[in-house]
DRENNU-884456 format. One record per residue (C-alpha): z, x, y. Coordinates in steps of 0.25 Angstrom, whole numbers, plus 5000, padded with zeros to 4 digits. Example, Ala and Ser with C-alpha at 12.3 -4.5 7.8 and 13.67 -1.06 7.14 Angstrom:
<nodes>
503150494982
502950554996
</nodes>
This chain:
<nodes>
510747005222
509446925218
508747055214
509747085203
510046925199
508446955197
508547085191
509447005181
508546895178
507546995175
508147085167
508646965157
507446895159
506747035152
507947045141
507746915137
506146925137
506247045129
507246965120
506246865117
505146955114
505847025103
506346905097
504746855098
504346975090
505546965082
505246835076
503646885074
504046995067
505046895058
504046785056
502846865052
503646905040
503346835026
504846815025
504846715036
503846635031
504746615018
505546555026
504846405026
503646455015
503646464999
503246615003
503646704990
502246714982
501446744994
502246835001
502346914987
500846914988
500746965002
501647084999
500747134987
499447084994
498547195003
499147085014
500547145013
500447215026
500047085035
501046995040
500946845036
500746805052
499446905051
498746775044
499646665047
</nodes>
């Protein structure tokens, strides 16, 4: 009986770990985007820039 109340605990335990790690990258990935800076900065002009720029291939968080 203890063994499989563990086994439970353990197997949600590794659900929910494997939940918050995809929500971690998740929120990387979206946050690293020029988009979501916008969001709280006056972004337009440069981000215009960065796409024509020899910087188009670097994310915003590579430098900030």
């Amino acid at each position: 009986m203890v063994k499989r109340k563990f086994i439970k605990y353990l197997v949600i335990g590794t659900a929910a770990l494997i939940v918050l790690i995809l929500l971690l990258l998740a929120t990387t990935e979206l946050t690293s985007k020029p988009t979501f800076c916008a969001n709280c900065h006056y972004m337009e002009p440069y981000v215009e820039g960065w796409k024509t720029s020899s910087h188009a291939d670097v994310t915003c968080t590579k430098c900030h």
